[in-house]
Backbone as a chain_set.jsonl record, in Angstrom:
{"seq": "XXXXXXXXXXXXXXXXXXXXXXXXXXXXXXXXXXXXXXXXXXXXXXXXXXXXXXXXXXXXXXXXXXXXXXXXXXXXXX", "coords": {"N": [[-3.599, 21.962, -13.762], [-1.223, 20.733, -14.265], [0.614, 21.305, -12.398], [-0.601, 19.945, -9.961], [0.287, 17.333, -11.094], [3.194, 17.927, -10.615], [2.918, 18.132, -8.273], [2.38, 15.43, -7.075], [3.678, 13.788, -8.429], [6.671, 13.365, -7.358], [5.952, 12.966, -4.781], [4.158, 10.361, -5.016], [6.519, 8.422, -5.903], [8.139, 8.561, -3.943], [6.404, 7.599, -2.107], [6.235, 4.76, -3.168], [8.866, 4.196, -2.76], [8.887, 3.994, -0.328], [7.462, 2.159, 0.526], [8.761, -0.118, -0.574], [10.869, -0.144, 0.811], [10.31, -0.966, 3.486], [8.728, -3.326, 3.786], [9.194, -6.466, 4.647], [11.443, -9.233, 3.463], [12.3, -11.783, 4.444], [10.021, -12.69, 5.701], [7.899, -13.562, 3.378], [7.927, -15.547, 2.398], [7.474, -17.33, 4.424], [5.215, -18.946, 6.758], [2.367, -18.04, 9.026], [2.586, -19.172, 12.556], [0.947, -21.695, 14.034], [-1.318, -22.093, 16.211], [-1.567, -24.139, 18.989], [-3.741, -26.23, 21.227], [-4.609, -27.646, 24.024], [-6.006, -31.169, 25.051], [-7.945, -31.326, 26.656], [-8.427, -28.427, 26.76], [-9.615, -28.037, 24.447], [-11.446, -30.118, 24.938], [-13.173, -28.895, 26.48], [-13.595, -26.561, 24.808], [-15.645, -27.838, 22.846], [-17.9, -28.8, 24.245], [-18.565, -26.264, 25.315], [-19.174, -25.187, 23.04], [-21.248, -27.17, 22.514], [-23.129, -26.551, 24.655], [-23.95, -23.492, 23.426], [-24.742, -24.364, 20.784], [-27.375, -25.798, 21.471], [-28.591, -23.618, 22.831], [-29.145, -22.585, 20.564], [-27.48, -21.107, 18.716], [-26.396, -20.286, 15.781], [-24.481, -18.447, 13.707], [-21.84, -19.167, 15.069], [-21.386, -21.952, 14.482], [-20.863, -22.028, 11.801], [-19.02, -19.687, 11.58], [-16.585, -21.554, 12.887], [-16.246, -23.374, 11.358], [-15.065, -21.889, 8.868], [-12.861, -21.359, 10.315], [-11.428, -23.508, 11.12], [-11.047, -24.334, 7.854], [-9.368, -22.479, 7.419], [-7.185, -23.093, 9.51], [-6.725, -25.698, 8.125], [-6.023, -24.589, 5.734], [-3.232, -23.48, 6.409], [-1.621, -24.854, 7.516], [-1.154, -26.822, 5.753], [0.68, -25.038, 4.63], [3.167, -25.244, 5.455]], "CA": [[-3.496, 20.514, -13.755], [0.303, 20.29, -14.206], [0.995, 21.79, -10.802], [-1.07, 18.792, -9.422], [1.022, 16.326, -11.602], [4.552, 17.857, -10.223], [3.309, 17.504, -6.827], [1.818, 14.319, -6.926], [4.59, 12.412, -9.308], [7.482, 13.22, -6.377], [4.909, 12.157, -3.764], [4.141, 9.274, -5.24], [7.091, 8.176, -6.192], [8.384, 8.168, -2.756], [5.753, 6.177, -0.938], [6.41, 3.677, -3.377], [10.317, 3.711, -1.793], [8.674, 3.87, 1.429], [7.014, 1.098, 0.669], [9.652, -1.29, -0.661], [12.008, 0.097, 2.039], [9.57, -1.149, 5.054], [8.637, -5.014, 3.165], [10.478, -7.739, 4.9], [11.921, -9.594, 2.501], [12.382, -12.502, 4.964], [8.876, -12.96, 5.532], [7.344, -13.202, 2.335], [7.789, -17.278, 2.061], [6.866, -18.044, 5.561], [3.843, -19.165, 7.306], [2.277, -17.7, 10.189], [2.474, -20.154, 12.947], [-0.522, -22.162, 14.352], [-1.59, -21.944, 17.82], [-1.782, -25.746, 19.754], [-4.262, -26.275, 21.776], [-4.723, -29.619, 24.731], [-7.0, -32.129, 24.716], [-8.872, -30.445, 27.779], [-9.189, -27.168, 26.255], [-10.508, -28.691, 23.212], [-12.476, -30.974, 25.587], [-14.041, -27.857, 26.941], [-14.471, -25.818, 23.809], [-16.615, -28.682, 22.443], [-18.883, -28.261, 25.596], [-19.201, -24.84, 25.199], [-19.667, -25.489, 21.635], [-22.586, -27.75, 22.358], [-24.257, -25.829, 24.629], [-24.276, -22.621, 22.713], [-25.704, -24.199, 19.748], [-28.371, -26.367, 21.746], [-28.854, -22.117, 22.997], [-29.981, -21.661, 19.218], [-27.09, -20.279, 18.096], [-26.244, -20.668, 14.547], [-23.224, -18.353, 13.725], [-20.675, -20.198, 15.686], [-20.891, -23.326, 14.126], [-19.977, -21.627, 10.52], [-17.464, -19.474, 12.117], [-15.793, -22.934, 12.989], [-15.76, -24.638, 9.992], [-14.506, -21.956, 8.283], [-11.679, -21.37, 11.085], [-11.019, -24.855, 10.418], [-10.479, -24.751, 6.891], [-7.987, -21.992, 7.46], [-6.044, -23.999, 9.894], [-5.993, -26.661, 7.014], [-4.685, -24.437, 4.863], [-1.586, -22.923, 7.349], [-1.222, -26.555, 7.792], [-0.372, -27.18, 4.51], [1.397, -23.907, 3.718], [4.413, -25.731, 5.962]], "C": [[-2.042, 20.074, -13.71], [0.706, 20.632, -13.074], [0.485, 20.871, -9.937], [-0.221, 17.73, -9.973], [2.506, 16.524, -10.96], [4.698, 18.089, -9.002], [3.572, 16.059, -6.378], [3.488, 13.026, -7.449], [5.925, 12.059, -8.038], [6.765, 12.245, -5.591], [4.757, 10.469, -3.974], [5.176, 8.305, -5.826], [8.36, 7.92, -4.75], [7.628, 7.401, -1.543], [5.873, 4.705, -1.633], [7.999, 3.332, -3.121], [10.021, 3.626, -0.709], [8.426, 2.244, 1.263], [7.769, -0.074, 0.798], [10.613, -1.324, 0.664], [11.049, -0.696, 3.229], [9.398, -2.838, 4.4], [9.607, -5.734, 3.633], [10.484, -8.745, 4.141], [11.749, -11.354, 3.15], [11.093, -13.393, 5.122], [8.001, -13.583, 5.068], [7.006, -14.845, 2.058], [7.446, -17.943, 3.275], [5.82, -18.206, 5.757], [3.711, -18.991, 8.445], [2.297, -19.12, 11.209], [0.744, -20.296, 13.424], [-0.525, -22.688, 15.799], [-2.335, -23.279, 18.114], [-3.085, -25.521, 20.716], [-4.359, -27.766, 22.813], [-5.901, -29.538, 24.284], [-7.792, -31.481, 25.959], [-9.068, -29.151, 27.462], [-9.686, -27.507, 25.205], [-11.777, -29.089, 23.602], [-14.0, -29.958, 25.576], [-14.777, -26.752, 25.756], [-15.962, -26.52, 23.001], [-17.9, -28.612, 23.243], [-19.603, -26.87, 25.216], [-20.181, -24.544, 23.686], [-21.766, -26.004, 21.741], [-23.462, -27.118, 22.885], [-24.963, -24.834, 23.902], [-25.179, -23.069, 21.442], [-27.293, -25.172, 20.377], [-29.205, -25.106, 22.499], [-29.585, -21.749, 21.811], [-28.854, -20.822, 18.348], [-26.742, -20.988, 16.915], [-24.761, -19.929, 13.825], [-21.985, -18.714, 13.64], [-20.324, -21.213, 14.975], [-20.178, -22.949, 12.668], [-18.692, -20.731, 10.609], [-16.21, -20.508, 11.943], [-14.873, -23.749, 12.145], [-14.874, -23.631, 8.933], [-12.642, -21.39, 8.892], [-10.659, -22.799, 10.63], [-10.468, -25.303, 8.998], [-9.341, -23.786, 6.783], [-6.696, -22.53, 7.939], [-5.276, -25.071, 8.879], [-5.329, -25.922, 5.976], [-3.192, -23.617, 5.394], [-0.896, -24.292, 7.133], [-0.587, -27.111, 6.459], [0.535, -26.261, 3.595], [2.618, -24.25, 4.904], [4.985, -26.48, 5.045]], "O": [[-1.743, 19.047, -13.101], [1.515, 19.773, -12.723], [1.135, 20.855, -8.892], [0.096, 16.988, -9.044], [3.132, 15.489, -10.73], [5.766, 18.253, -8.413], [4.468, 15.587, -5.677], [4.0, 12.009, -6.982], [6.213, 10.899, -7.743], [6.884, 11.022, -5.658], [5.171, 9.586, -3.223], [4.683, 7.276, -6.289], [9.289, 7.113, -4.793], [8.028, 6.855, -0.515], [5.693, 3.665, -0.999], [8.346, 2.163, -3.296], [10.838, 3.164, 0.087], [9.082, 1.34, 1.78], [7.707, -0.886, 1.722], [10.97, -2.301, 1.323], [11.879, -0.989, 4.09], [10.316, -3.551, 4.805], [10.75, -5.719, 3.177], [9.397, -9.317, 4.063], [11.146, -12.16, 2.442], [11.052, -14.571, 4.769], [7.217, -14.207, 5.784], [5.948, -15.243, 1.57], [7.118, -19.128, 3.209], [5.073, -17.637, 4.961], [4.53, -19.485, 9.221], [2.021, -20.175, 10.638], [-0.223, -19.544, 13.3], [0.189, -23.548, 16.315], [-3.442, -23.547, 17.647], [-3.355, -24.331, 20.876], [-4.176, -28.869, 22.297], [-6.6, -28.745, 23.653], [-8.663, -30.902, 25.31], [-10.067, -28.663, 27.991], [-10.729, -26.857, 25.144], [-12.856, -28.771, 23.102], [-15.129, -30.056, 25.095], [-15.917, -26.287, 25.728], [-16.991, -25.924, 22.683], [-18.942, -28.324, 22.653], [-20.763, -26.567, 24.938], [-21.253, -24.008, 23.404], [-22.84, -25.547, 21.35], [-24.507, -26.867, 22.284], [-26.163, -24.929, 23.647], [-26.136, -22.395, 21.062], [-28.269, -25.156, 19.627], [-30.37, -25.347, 22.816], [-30.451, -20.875, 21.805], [-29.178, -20.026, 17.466], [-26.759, -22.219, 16.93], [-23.921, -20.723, 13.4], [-21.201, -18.688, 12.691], [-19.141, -21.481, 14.766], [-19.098, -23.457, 12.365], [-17.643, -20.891, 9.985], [-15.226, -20.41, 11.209], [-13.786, -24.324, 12.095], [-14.065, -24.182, 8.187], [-11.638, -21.151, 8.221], [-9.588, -22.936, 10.039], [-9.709, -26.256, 8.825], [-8.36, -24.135, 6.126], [-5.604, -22.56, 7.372], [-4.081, -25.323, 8.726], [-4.335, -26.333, 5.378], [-2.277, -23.28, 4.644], [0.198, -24.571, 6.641], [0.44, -27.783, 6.375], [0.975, -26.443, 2.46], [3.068, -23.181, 5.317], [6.075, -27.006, 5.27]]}, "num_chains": 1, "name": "protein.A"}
């Protein structure tokens, strides 16, 4: 069991310098950006939107909403 402990303790004791070493520091307080869309690709997703669920689908529309509440919160992590 100690021959497992005085591999392991090195080992692990260097992926946690790997680790910190690779972490951008810069990063860490930003927010990913948020992808625009026009009013004609919107137009059109809505379309597509409608048909698919007048198709029966059900999925999609909760997908959506909760795409949507992510955007709101990027949106407010500016």
């Amino acid at each position: 069991m100690t021959s497992l402990k005085r591999l392991f303790a090195p080992l692990g004791g260097l992926a946690l310098s790997l680790t910190a070493c690779a972490t951008d520091r810069t990063s860490l307080n930003t927010c990913p950006p948020i992808t625009e869309y026009s009013a004609a690709f919107m137009i059109n997703a809505a379309d597509e939107l409608d048909a698919a669920i007048a198709a029966g689908a059900t999925a999609i529309p909760i997908m959506l909403e909760d795409y949507k509440r992510e955007r709101d919160m990027l949106r407010a992590c500016r």
